[in-house]
N, C-alpha and C positions, 0 to 999 in steps of 0.2 A: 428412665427418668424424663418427666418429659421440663426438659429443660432443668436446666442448672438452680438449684436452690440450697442456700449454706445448710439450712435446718436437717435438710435429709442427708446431703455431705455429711455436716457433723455424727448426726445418729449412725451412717455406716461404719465410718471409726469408730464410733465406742462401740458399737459391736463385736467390731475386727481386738481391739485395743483397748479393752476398758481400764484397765489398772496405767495406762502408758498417762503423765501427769501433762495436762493440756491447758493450766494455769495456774500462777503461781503468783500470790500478792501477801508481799511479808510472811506471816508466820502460816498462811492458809497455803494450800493445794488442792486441787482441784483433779483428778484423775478425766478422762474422756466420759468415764461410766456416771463420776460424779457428778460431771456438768450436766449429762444428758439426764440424769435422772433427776437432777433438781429443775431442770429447764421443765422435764416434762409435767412435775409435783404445782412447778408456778402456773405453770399454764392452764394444769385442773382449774385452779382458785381463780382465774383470771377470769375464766371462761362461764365460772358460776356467778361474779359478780357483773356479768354482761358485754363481757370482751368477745369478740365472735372474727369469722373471715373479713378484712378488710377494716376491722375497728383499729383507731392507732393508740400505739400504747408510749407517754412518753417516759424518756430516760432523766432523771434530773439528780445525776450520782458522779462524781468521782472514779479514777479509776477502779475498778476492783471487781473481783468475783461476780459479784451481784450482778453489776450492770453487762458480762457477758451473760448472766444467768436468762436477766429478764431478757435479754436481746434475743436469746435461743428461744425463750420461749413463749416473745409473742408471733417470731416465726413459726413455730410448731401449730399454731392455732391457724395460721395465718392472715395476722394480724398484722400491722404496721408498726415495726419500732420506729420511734421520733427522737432523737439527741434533743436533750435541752441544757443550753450554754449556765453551767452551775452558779458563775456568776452576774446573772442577770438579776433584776431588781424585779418589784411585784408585778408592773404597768409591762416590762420586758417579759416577764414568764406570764404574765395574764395572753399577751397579743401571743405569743406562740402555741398557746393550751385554745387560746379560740381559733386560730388559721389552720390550724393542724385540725380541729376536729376530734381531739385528743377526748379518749373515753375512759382511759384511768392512766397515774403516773405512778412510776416508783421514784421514792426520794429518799434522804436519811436527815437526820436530825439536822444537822448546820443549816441546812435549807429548808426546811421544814416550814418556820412561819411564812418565809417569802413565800412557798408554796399554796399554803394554805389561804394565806389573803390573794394570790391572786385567781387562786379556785372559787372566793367566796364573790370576787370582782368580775367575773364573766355574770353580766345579765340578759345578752340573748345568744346566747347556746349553753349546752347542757353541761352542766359541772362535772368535770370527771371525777371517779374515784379515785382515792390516793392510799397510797399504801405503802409505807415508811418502812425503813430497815426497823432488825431491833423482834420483840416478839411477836408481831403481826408477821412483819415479813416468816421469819422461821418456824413459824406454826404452815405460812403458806407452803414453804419449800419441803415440808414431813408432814404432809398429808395425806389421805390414802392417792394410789396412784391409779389413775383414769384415763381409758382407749381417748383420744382425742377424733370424734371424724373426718378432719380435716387431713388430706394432704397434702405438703408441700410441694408446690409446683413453681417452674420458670417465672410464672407472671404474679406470683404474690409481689409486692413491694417493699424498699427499701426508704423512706424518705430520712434526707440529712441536709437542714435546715444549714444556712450558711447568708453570713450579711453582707458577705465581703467585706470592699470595704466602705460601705454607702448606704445607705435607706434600712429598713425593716428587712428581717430575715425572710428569707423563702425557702421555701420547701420541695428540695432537688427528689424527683419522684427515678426513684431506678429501681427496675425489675431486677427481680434475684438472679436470672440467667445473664441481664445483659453487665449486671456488676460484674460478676463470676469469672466471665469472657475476658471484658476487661480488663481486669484483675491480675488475670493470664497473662497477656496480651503484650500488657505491659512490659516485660523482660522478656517476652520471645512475642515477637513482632510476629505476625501471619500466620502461626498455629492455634491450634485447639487443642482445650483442654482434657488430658487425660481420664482416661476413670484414676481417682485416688486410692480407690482400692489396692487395686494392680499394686502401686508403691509401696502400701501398708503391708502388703500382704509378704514384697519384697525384703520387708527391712526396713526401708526409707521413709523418712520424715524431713518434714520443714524444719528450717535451721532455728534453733530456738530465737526468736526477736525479745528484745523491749522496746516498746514504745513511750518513750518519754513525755508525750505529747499526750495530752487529753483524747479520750476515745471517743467524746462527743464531737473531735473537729474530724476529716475525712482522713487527715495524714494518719492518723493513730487509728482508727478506724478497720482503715482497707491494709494493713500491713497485719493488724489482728485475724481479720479473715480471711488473707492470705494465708497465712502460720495455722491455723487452725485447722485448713480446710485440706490443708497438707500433712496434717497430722502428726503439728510441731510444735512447742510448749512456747505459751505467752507470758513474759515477764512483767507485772504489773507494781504501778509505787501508786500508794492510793494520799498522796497528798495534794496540793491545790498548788504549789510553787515548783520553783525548777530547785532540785538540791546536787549541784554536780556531784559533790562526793558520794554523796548515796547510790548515785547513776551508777557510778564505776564501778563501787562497791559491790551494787548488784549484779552486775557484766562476769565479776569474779565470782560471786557465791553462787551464779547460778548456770555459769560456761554460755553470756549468750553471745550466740555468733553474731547478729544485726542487732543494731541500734538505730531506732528511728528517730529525726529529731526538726525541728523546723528554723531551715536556714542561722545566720549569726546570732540570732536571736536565743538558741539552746546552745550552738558551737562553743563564741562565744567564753563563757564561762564554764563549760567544760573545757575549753584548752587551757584559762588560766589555772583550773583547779589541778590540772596536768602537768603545768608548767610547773605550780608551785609544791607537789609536792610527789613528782613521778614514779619513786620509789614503791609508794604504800601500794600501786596495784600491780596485777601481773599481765592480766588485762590478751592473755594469750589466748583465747578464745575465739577474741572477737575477731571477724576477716572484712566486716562492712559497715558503715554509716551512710545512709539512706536519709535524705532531706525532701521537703517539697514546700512550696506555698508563699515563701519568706527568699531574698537574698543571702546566697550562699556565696562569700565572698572568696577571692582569690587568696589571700593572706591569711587569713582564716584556715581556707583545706589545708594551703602547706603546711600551716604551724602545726596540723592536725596530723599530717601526714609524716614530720618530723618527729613526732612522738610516738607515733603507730604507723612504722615505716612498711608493715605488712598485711593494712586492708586498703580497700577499695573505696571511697567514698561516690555516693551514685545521689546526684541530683535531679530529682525529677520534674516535669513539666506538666502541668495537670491541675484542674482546681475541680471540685465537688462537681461540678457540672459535666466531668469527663475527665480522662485518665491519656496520656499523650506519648510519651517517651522519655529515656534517660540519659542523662552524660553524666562518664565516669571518668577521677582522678585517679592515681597513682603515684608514690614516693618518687617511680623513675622516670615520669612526668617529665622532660624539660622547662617545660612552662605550664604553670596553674594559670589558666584565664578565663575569665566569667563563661558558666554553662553555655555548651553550644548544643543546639538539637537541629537534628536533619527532617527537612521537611520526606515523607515517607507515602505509602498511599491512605492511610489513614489522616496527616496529619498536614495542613496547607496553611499557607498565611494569606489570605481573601482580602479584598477593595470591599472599600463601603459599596460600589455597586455591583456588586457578585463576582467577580474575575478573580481566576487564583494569581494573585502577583509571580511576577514569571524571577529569576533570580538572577541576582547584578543589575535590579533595574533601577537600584535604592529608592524602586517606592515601599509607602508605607502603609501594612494593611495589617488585618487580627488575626491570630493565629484562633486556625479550627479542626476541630477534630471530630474526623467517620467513625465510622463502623460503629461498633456497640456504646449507647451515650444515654443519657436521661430518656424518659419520656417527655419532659418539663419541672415546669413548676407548677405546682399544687393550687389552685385557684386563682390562676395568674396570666392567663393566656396572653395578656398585654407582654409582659415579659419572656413568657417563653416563644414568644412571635419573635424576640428581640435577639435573643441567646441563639434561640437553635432554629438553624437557617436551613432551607434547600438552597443548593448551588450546582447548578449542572445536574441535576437530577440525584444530587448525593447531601443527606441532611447530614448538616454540620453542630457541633457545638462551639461555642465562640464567647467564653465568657468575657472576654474584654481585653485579653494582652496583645500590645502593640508592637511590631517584628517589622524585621527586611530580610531579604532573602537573598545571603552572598553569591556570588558567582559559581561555586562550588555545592550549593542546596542546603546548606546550613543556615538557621534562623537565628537571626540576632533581634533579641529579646530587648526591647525598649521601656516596657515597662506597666502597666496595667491602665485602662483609658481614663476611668473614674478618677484616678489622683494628675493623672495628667496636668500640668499647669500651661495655661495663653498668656503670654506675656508680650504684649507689643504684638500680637498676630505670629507670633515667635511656639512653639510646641513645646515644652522642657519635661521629658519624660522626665520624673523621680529618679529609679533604679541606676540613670547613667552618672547623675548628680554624687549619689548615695556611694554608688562602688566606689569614687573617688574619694568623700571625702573618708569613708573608712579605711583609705588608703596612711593616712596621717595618727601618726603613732599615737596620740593621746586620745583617738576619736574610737571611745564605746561602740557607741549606736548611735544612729543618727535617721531621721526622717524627714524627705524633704517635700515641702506643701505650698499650696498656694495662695494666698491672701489678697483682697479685693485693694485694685492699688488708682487712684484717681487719672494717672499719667496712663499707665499701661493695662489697665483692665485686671491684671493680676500684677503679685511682688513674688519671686523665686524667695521663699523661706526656708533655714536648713534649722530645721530642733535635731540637737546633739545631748549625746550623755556621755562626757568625758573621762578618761582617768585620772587624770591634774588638769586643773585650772589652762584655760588657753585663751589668748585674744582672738576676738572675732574675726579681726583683720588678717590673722596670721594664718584661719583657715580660709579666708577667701583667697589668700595669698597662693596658697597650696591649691587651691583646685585653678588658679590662673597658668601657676605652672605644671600642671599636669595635662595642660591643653585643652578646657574646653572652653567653649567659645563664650563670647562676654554676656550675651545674653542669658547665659545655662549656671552663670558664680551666681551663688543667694547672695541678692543686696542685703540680707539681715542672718545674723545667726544666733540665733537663741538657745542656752543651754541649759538643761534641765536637768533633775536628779533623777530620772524615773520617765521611761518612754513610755509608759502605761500603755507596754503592748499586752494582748486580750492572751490567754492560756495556750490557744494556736499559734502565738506567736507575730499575730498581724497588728499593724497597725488600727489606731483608732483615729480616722483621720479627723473625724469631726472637734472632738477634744481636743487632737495638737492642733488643728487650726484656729480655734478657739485661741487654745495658748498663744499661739504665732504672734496672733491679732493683738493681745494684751503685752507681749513680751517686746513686741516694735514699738507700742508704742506709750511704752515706760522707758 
């Protein structure tokens, strides 16, 4: 093989394994043999309507079948699949279907018109084809079946579009081999990856997952082609909302051992729907929850770990731009305390002027991650000059989170730079604000932002979503005595019904500061 690519992974399992079921979404299944042969059915038709090597093909689907179908197979062509965020608007999926380069999409009806107006709204580049679920699509997928020329190799591409939390999305360019590696890498630091055959051939498979998490963001994504590639059955809920009890539901009906989910944002209300009615599942299956991207709070894991006193919960460290390390909880845990990750030889926390910050120095620099990592971003070289850095003759990814490096080499995590707030010449990471106040028993969720302030350049803003009613006073009260320093309490706190976090789970910061803005000063 020359180099690692999912497409031909995949097709050696259904080979080895065709009947073994390799997706599962509500009342559908999908066997190894099924994916692979409807992957290879779409990719005829793709190919005939002018999809070729290197054309990107975008996703604008929900979880489900389909959208691993079409992802199989505009790798089989070796084409480019693109994620597109389902709920973006015309002007939002017009700008992505033009940066992308996008030559034809799959969608399905709920998105359909948005699709269509923003296809008819690209006036200088080429409108792609669109091709909807429903019976275009299933005419495509039971077609005759056709030799593809292409094959899959290490440097076809993977691109997966991500806004963080700031500006216009871009478009993270990773080759199939260096994902792959990655991927790996991830839970066994310094090895390489197996042939999966070998394991197939053994018995062995990946631990069934669900990914709760939309497949268009990287967390739902790379835990899917993990599981797959390990030749392990993917659990899919093809809705648009977070439904805990369905979650659970499906953990039982379908024995899955991982659950993937993003930070307090999914936990959350999976623990109250646990708390309140812990009987209905059996839930003996599962042995892991796997988070990334969002705050995973302290109180949160335990109550998590209280109720499922015999899995693991594994926090990872990592955003679309690159893939980092994990820390893991346990019931017999003495102390649950905000994730801690060890700087490693892949993974440093760097000075604005190149240096790896050395540890117990309490300075403050980005955490960056070696070895296998993007190429870039997709017509953006401004940006990827900015992300991914050489340092000492080792290029780094650095998407933005702010760290120190304790005495011991473990990274403490400050918080991502972008939302960062200046106050008075003052730093106020978010993240240390946030863990505290969702320390306080009535506090949901909460997002803390920063607001143009006359005196101090910014105003520390905390938007909260409560469970009963609370005075504003009473939580700045609580984060006084929780020790942090008087600069770091929100002079305002603002509470809202709804933290209009995006499907991945992340903040939208432009919207709550907006809010912020109208909520101080009403």
């Amino acid at each position: 093989m020359a180099g690692w690519n999912f497409a031909e992974v995949w097709d050696s399992v259904a080979a080895e394994v065709p009947e073994r079921a390799a997706v599962v979404c509500g009342p559908v299944t999908r066997t190894f043999g099924e994916l692979e042969d409807r992957a290879a059915r779409l990719a005829h038709h793709l190919n005939t309507i002018g999809v070729g090597v290197g054309d990107k093909v975008a996703i604008d689907l929900v979880n489900s079948c389909e959208y691993l179908e079409t992802f199989y197979a505009a790798l089989k062509l070796g084409a480019v699949p693109v994620n597109v965020n389902f709920r973006y608007g015309v002007e939002e999926t017009r700008y992505l279907l033009a940066d992308s380069d996008a030559c034809a999409i799959v969608t399905e009806a709920r998105f359909a018109a948005t699709v269509h107006a923003a296809v008819a709204a690209l006036t200088d580049s080429a409108r792609p084809a669109v091709l909807e679920l429903g019976p275009s699509y299933d005419a495509a997928v039971t077609r005759p079946r056709r030799e593809i020329a292409h094959r899959p190799d290490g440097d076809d591409l993977i691109f997966l579009y991500t806004g963080g939390t700031t500006g216009m999305p871009k478009g993270v360019m990773w080759r199939n081999d260096d994902l792959y590696v990655a991927l790996w890498q991830m839970g066994r630091p310094g090895t390489q990856p197996p042939d999966p055959l070998l394991a197939v051939r053994a018995g062995k498979r990946a631990a069934t997952a669900l990914p709760s998490c939309p497949l268009m963001h990287g967390t739902g994504l790379f835990i899917t082609l993990s599981t797959l590639s390990g030749g392990g059955t993917v659990v899919l809920i093809d809705e648009m909302g977070l439904d805990p009890a369905r979650i659970w539901d499906e953990i039982d009906r379908h024995e899955v051992a991982v659950l993937t989910i993003v930070g307090d944002a999914f936990a959350r209300p999976l623990l109250d729907a646990l708390a309140a009615n812990r009987s209905r599942w059996s839930l003996e299956s599962l042995r892991a929850i796997t988070s990334s991207g969002v705050t995973w709070s302290p109180e949160v894991k335990r109550g998590l770990l209280d109720q499922l006193p015999a899995i693991t919960l594994l926090d990872s460290l990592g955003a679309s731009e690159g893939l980092m390390s994990r820390s893991a909880a346990r019931a017999d845990d003495k102390e649950i305390a905000p994730a801690r990750f060890a700087v490693n030889e892949r993974v440093r926390v760097l000075s604005d002027d190149g240096r790896v910050v050395e540890p117990g120095s309490d300075e403050v620099g980005m955490v960056g991650v070696g070895g296998r990592i993007p190429l870039g971003y997709y017509k953006d070289p401004e940006k990827t000059a900015q992300t991914f850095r050489t340092v000492n003759g080792v290029r780094y990814s650095i998407p933005g989170d702010y760290a120190t490096v304790d005495a011991d080499g473990t990274i403490r995590l400050l918080g991502r730079g972008s939302a960062t707030v200046n106050t008075g010449g003052e730093k106020v990471y978010p993240e240390e604000v946030e863990l505290v106040l969702r320390q306080h028993t009535s506090v949901e969720d909460c997002v803390v932002v920063g607001i143009p302030d006359a005196r101090f350049g910014e105003m520390v803003v905390a938007m909260v979503v409560t469970r009963v009613a609370v005075e504003e006073e009473a939580l700045r009260q609580h984060c006084k005595t929780q020790g942090l320093a008087g600069y770091k309490i929100p002079k305002r706190v603002v509470a809202l019904e709804s933290m209009h976090r995006a499907p991945n789970g992340k903040a939208d910061y432009q919207l709550l500061r907006e809010l912020a803005t109208t909520g101080v000063a009403s």
